[in-house]
N, C-alpha and C positions, 0 to 999 in steps of 0.2 A: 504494500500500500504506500502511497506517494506521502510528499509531506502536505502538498496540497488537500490530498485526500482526507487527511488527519484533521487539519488545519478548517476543515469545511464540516468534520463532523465536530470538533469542540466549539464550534461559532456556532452550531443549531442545538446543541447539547445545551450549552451556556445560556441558549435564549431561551428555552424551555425552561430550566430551573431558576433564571432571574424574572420569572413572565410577574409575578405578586410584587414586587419592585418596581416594576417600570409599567404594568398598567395602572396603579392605585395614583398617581399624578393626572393622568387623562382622565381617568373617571371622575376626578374632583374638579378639575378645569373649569372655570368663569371665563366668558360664557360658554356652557357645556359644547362639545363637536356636534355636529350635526351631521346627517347624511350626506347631506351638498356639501360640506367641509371637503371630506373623504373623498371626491374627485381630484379638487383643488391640490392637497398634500401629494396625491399619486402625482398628477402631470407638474405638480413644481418640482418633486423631488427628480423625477426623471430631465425636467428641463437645467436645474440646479448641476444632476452631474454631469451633465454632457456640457455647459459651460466651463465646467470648472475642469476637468477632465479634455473637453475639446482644446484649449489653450494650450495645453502639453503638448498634443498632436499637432496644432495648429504653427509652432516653433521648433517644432521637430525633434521633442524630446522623447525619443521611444521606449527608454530603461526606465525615465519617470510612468510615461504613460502606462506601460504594464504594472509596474509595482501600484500604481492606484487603483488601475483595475481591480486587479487582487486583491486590496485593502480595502475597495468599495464592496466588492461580490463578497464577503467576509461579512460586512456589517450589512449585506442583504441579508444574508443568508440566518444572520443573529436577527433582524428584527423577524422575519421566516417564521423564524422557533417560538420568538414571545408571541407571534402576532397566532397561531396554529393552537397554542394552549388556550390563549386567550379565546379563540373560539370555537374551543373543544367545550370551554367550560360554560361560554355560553349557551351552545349549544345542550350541556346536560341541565341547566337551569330554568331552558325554555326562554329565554330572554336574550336574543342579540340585540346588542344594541350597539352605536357607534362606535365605541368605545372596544367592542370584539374585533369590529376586523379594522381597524387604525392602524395596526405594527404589520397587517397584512398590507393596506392600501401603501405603505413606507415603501415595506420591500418590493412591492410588485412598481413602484416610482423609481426606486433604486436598481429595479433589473433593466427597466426598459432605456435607461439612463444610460445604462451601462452595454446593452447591446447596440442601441443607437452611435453611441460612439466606436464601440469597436466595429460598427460596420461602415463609418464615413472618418477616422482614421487610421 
């Protein structure tokens, strides 16, 4: 097994056992997320890394540009894990609410981020 490989189960591992830590601040949130929120978060986070991430490529810096990659698909991969508990558990509660799939709408901002850039540079 790669180190990658390791490196991408302890980032979904870690978000699944920190999920009661990092959803108990969203749920308290003034003014509470809303469902409209939840688009917004997706296409900013995906618009956010492909700016911050396109610049790398854009100056031709390819050894940065991979290592962010990596370090972005990492903290996808973590917010993956919290955001997957988080609506496991809503799901057994009978209650989603915004607040369930938020660390999903993150990472699924943060993949398309990330493939968008590795596929324009």
């Amino acid at each position: 097994m790669s180190t990658r490989n390791i490196l991408m189960i302890i980032s979904l591992v870690a978000g699944m056992v920190t999920e009661p830590f990092m959803i108990t601040p969203i749920m308290r949130s003034r003014p509470p997320i809303g469902w409209t929120s939840l688009a917004l978060i997706s296409v900013g986070g995906a618009v956010a890394v492909f700016i911050v991430l396109g610049f790398q490529g854009l100056i031709g810096n390819q050894q940065n540009l991979r290592l962010w990659l990596n370090y972005f698909a990492l903290i996808a991969i973590y917010f993956f894990g919290v955001g997957l508990v988080a609506f496991i558990l809503g799901l057994i509660k009978l209650s989603i609410q915004p607040h369930s799939v938020f660390f999903i709408m993150v990472a699924s901002g943060l993949a398309l981020g990330l493939y968008i850039t590795k596929l324009t540079c």
